[in-house]
Structures are given as C-alpha cells and as structure tokens.
C-alpha positions as CSV (number, residue, x, y, z in Angstrom):
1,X,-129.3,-172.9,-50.8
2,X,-133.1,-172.3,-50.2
3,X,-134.1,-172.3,-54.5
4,X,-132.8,-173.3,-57.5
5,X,-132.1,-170.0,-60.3
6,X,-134.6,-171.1,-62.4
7,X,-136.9,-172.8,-59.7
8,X,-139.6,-171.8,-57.6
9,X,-138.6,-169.8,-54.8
10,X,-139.0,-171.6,-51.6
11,X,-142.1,-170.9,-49.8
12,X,-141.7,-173.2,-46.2
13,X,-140.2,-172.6,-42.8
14,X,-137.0,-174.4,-43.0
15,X,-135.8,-176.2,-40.3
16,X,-133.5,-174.0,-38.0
17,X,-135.9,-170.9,-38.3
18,X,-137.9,-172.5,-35.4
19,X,-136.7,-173.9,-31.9
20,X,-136.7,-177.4,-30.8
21,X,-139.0,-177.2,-28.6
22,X,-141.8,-174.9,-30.7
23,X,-141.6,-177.2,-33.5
24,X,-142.2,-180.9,-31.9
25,X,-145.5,-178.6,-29.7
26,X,-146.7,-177.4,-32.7
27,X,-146.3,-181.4,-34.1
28,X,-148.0,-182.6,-31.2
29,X,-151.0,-180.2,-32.1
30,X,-151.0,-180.4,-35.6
31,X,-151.0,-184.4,-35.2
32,X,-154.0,-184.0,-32.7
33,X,-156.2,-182.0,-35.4
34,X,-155.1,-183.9,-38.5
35,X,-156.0,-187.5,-36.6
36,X,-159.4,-186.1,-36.2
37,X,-159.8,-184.5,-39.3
38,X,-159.1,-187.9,-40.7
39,X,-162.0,-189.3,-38.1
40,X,-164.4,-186.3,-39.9
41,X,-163.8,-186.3,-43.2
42,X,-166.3,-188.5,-44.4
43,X,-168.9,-185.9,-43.1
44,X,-168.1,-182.9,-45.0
45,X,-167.8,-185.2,-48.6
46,X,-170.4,-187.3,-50.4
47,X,-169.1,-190.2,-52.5
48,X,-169.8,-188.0,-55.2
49,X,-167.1,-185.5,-54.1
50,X,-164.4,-187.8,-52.9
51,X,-162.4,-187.1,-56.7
52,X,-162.4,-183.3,-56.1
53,X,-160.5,-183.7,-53.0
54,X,-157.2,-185.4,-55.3
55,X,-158.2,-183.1,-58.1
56,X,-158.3,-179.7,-55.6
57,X,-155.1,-181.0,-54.0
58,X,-153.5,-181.4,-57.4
59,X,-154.4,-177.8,-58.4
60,X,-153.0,-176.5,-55.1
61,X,-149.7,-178.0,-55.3
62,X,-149.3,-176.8,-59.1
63,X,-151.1,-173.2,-57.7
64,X,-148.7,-173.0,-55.1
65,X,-144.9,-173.6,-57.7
66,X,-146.8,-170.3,-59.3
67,X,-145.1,-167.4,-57.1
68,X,-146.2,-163.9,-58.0
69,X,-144.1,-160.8,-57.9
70,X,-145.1,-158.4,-54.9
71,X,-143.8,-154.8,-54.2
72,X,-140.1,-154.6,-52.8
73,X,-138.6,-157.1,-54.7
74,X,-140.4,-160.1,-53.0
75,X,-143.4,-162.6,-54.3
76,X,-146.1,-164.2,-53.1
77,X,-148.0,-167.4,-53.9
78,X,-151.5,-169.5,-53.4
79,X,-152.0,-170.9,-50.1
80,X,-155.1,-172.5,-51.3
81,X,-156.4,-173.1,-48.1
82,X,-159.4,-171.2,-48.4
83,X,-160.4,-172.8,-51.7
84,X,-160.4,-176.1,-50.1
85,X,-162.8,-174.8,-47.6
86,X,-165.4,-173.2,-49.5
87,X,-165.6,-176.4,-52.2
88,X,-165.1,-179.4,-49.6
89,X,-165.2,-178.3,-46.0
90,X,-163.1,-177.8,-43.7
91,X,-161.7,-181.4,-42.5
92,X,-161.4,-182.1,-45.9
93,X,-159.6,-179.4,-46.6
94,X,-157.1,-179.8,-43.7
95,X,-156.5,-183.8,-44.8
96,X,-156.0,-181.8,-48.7
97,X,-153.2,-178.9,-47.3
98,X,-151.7,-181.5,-45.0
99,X,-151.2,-183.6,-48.0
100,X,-149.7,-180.8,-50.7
101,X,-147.5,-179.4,-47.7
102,X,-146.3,-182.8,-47.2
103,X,-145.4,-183.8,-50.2
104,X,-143.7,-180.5,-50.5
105,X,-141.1,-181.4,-47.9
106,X,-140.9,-185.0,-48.5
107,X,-140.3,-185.5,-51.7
108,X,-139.5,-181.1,-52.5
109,X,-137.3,-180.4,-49.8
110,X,-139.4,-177.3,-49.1
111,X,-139.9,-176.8,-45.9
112,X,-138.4,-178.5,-42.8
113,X,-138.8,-182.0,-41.5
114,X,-138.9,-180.8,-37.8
115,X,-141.1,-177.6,-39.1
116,X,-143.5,-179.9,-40.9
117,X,-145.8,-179.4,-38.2
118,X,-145.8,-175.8,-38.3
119,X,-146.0,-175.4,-41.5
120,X,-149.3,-177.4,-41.8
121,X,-150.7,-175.4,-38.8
122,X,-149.7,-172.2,-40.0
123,X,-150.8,-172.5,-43.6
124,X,-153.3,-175.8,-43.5
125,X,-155.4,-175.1,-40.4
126,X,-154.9,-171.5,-39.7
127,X,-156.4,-170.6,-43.2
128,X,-159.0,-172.9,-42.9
129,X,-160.2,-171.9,-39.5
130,X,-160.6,-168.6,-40.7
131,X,-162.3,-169.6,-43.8
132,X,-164.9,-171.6,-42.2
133,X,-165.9,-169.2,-39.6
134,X,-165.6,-165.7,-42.0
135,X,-166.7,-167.4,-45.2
136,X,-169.8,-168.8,-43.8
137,X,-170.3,-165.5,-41.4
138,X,-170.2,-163.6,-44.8
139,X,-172.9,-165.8,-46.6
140,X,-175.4,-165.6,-43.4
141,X,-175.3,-162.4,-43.2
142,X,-175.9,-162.0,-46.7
143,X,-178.5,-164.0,-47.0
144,X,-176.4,-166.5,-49.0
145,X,-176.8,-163.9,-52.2
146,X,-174.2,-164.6,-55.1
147,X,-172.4,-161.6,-54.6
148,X,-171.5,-163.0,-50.9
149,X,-169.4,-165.8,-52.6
150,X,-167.2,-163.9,-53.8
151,X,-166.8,-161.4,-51.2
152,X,-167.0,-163.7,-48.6
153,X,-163.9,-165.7,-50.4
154,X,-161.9,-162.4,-51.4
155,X,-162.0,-161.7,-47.8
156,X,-161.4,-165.1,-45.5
157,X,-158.3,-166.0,-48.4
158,X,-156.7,-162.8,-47.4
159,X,-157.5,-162.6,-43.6
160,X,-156.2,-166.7,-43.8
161,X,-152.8,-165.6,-45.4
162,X,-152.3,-162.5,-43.2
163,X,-153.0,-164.5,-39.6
164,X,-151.1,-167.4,-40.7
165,X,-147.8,-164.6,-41.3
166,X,-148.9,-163.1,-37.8
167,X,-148.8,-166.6,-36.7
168,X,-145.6,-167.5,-38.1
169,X,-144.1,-164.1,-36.8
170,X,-145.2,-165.5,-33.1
171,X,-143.5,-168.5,-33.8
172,X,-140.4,-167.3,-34.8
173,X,-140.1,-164.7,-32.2
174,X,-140.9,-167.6,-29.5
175,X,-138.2,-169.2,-30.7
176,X,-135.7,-166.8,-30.4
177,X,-135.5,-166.1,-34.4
178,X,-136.4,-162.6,-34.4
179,X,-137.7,-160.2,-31.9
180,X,-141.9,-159.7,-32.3
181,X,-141.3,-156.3,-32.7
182,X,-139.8,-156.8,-35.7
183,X,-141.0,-160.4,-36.6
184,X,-144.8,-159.5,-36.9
185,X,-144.8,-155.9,-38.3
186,X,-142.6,-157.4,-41.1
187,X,-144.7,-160.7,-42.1
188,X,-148.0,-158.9,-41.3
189,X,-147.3,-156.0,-43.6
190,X,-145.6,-157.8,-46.5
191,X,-148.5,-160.7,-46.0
192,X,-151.1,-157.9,-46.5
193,X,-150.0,-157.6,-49.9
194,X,-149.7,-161.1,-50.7
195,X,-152.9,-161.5,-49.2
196,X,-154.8,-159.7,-52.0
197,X,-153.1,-161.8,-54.2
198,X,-154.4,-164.8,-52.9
199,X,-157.8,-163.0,-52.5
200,X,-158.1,-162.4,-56.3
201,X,-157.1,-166.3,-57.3
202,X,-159.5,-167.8,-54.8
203,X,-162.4,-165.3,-56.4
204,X,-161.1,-166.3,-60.0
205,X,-161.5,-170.1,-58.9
206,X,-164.9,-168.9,-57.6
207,X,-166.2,-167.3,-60.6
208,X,-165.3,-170.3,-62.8
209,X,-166.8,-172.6,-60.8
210,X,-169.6,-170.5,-60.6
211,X,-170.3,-170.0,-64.0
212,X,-169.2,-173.9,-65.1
213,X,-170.1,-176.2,-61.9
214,X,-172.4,-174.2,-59.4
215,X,-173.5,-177.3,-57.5
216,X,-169.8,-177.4,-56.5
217,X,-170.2,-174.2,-54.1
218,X,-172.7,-176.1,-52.6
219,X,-170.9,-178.6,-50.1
220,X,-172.5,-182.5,-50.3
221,X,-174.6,-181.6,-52.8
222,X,-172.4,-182.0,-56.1
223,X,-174.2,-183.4,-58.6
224,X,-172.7,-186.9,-59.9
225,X,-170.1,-185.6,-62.9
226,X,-168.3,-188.3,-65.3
227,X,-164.6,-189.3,-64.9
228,X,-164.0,-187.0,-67.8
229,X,-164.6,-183.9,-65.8
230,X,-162.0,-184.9,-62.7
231,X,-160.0,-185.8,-65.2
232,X,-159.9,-182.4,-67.1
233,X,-159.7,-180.9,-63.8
234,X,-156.3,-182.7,-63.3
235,X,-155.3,-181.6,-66.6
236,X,-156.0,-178.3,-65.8
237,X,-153.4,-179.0,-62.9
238,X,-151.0,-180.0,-64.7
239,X,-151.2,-176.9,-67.0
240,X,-150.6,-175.0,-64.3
241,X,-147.7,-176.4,-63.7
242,X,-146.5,-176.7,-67.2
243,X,-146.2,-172.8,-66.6
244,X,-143.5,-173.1,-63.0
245,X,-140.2,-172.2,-65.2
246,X,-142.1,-168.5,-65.5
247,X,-143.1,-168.3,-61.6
248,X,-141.3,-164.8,-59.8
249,X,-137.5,-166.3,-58.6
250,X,-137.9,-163.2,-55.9
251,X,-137.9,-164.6,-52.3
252,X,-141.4,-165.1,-50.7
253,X,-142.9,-163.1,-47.8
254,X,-140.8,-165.3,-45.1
255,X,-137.5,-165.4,-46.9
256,X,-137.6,-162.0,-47.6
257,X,-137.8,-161.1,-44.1
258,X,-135.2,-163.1,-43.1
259,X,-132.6,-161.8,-45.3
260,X,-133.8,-158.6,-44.2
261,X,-133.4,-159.4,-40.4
262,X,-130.6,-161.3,-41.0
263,X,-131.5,-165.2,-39.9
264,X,-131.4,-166.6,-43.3
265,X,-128.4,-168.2,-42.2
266,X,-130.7,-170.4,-39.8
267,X,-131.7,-172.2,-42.2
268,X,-130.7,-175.8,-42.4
269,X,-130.7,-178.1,-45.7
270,X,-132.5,-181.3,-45.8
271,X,-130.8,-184.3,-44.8
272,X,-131.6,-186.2,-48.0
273,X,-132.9,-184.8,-51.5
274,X,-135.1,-186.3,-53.9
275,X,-136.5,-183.3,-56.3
276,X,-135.0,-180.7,-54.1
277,X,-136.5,-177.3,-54.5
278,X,-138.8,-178.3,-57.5
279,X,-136.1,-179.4,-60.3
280,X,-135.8,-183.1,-61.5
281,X,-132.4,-184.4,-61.0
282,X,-130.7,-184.9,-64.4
283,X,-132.1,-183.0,-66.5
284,X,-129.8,-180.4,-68.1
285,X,-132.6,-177.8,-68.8
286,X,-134.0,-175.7,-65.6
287,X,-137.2,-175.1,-67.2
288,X,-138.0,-178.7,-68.0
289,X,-136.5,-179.7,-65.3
290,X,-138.9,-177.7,-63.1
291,X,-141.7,-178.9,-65.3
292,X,-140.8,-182.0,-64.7
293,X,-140.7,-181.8,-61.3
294,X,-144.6,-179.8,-61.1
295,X,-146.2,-182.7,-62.8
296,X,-144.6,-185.0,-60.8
297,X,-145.9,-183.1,-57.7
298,X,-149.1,-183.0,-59.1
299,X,-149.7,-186.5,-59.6
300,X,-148.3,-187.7,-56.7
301,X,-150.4,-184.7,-54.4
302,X,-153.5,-186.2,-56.5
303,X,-152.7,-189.8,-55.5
304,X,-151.9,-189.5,-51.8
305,X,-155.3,-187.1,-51.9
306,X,-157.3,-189.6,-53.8
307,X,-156.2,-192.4,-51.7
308,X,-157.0,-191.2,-48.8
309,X,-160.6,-190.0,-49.7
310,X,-161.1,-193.3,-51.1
311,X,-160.1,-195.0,-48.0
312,X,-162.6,-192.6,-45.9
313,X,-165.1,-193.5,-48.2
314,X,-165.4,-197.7,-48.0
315,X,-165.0,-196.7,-44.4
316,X,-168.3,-194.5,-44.4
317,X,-170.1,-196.8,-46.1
318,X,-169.5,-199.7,-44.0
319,X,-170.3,-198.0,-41.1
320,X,-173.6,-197.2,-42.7
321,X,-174.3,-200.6,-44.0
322,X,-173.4,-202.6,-40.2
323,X,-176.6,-201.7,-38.6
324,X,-178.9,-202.2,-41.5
325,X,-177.5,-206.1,-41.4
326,X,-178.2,-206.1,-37.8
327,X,-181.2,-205.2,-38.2
C-alpha cells in the first residue's frame, strides 16, 4: 500500500519501479555530487546563513506532506528545490533536498531504499541544476530588476519539476518499467501542470521574503538576524504541517501514471517501518496521527540540516584561521 486514507499521498519512486542496475548507477552519481557538494558548501553560505539551511529544509519537508489537487483526479506537491537555490545556492541546496528526501525514506518509508539515489537526482539536483543556470540567466538578462525575481523563479521551479518527470520517464523506460513512448508523454504532460503549481509557491515564498527579508535573495549577504527569527521560521514549518490531514489523498504525478500504465504493482514495500507513509504509529486518529508525524519530520529534517551546516561551518573557519597562525 503506497499511502495511508487519511495520509499524504506518496510522492517517491518506490523500489521495484526502477532496475537493479539503473538504481545502484544513479547511486554511484548521486554519491559523487552529494560528496562534493558537502566539500562546497561552505562557499555558497556565510556563518550568518548556516540556520536558514535547517530552517529552509524544515519548510520543505512540511511543503512537500502538502499535495495539491491537479486536473484528472491526480495532485501535485512542492519540490522545493528551486527555493533552496535562489536563497542558499546551489550546493547548499543539494546537501538541503538530499537531506528532506532522506529523511523521507528513512524514517517515512516514501520512496525506495535502492531508488534513494534516484530520487535525490531526479528531484535534488535536477531542479537545482536548472535553477542555478535559468534563475541566474533570467536575472542577467534583466539587469537583476525586481520583477526578474519573480519571473526568473516562476519559471526555473516549473522547468526543474517538468525535466525532473522527463527524467524520471527515461529512467523508468531504461529500466524496462514502461515504454518512453508512453513513459515521457505521460509524466511530462501531467508534470506541466504540477509545474505551475510549484511555480506559484516558489513566487509566494519570493514575495514574502521580498517584502519581510530582502537581504535573504541576496546569497552571502544576509544580514545577521536574532535566534528569534529562525526560530519563527521553524514555527512557520511546523504550521505547515499542522495543516497535512487536509493535503489532496489523489495519487501524485508518478503514481498516477502507473496505475494508468499499469506497473503500480512494481512497487515494493519497505523492509522495515518506522512512520510509514506519514502517520505516527498508535495513534487512533489519522489526522493527528499525520500531524504527528509532519512535526516529527520537520524537526528531525531541521536537525540533520542544522547539523550538518554547523559542521561545514567550524570546518570553514579552521581552514581560514590555520594560515593566519602560520603566519
């Protein structure tokens, strides 16, 4: 069973959707770029951002429990990866989708083990790669006027959700799943849709931030902001989630194909289960069960986030401070 009644529909290739052999490659790669994201980090954040990394990670994970209905009886939700790019950067913002799609199949059971690695590439670098060569094309060309933010991010979050389907489609069609004639037309045109969904949220971030916390559209040059702010960022993450019992229960863009073409029946469960498919085990109520569950995500997707952006940062600074002692 891919999601609960009264859950979250789930959003990840499972395993069995993808071949052996296409899933470990695309593990191999997606280990290759997430090592060296980890490596460059430090270069796209000031100390004075390394919060908003946990924070934007947080919001993400509680973005992403929020599916949206989308013509033809299927839904769409955030990918977020374009977000990430435009406030942070882009290795931060693969370390921040590597973390929220991680703890999504650890801990969530959505998404595959084995198609971990694909679904990181697919919807943590793909995105993110488009963002940071469209976004910034859009801005130069502008002349960096206002207006270009919000074009610029209304049109790399859709073009990052609609290649990361066509990607997908590839995948599956190398591995068998479903033909590409079939596998691509039907992610790419379903994926257009949900694509101006995730356009609309990424310019609504915008225009908040732009209204509230300009500096932030302005990578390394945040200004310093109090521990109250991040922290009524996280709340605001955790609102979010407060709000999962009323996300769509239609199946998203991938699931809806395969029931339409017939390889739902790929799919494999996890091995073990933890939160599976975003309810709290033993909880009699769905809804709090589910809310349960998002808060849960979001704290621990802020954690792991944190953490890690803490860890790049003593890093940084002791590289900076070694050849001042030599010297």
């Amino acid at each position: 069973m891919l999601s609960a009644p009264l859950a979250p529909a789930a959003m990840h290739i499972p395993d069995g959707f993808l071949s052996v052999l296409v899933a470990i490659a695309l593990w191999l790669g997606t280990a290759l770029i997430v090592a060296v994201a980890l490596r460059r980090v430090s270069a796209d954040l000031g100390e004075r951002q390394v919060p908003m990394m946990g924070v934007l990670a947080a919001a993400i994970f509680a973005g992403q429990m929020l599916n949206f209905p989308v013509a033809g009886g299927t839904s769409g939700h955030l990918l977020g990866a374009a977000l990430a790019t435009i406030l942070l950067g882009p290795w931060a913002a693969i370390i921040i989708m590597t973390c929220v799609i991680g703890v999504q199949g650890l801990i969530f059971q959505d998404g595959g083990l084995l198609a971990m690695g694909a679904n990181i590439f697919n919807m943590g670098i793909v995105g993110v790669v488009v963002t940071n060569f469209l976004y910034r094309s859009v801005r130069t060309l502008a002349g960096n006027r206002s207006w270009s933010i919000f074009v610029g991010g209304f049109l790399s979050a859709w073009l990052g959700v609609v290649l990361a389907a066509l990607v997908t489609a590839l995948e599956l069609a190398i591995s068998g799943t479903s033909p590409a004639n079939i596998a691509i037309p039907a992610m790419g045109g379903i994926h257009m849709l949900i694509g101006v969904g995730e356009g609309l949220i990424t310019v609504g971030a915008l225009a908040f931030l732009y209204v509230t916390r300009p500096d932030l559209l302005q990578i390394g040059e945040a200004k310093p902001a109090g521990r109250a702010v991040w922290v009524a960022g996280l709340l605001i993450a955790v609102a979010i989630a407060l709000a999962s019992p009323l996300a769509s229960r239609f199946p998203d863009g991938l699931n809806w194909v395969a029931e339409q073409e017939g390889f739902i029946t790929n799919a494999h469960d996890a091995p073990y289960q933890i939160i599976p498919h975003y309810v709290f085990p033993g909880i009699p109520n769905e809804a709090l069960a589910t809310i349960i569950a998002g808060i849960v995500g979001v704290l621990l997707v802020f954690g792991v986030a944190f953490g890690i952006a803490y860890t790049r940062r003593n890093k940084t600074g002791a590289a900076r401070s070694t050849p001042q002692t030599q010297n």
